[in-house]
C-alpha angles and dihedrals in degrees: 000000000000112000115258112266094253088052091053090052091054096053090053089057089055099050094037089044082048082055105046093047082049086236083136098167079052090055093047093045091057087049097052099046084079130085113252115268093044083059094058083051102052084041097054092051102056120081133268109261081043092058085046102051094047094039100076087046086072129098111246098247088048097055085044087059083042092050103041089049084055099055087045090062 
């Protein structure tokens, strides 16, 4: 079941706040704690140089789910 809307807005303060803090495994770990398609949300809603920098934390089987949930969107 996809997590509620304000639920997704608090996981993106976490991971934005991991980000910002450059505790980037941090901010991996909170975004895989969520099933897959809540991840393309949280993801899709963070900016540009964010995405860029977690991206490249994930496993590559991980980004290619991520990736997959976003170009089903």
């Amino acid at each position: 079941m996809p997590t509620a809307e304000t639920d997704i807005q608090k996981v993106l303060v976490n991971v934005r706040d991991a980000l910002v803090r450059e505790n980037l495994d941090e901010a991996a770990h909170i975004l895989l704690e969520l099933h897959p398609a809540d991840q393309a949300d949280v993801f899709d809603l963070l900016e540009l140089v964010e995405r860029r920098e977690l991206l490249p934390q994930l496993a590559a089987t991980d980004a290619a789910d991520l990736i997959e949930m976003l170009e089903e969107d």
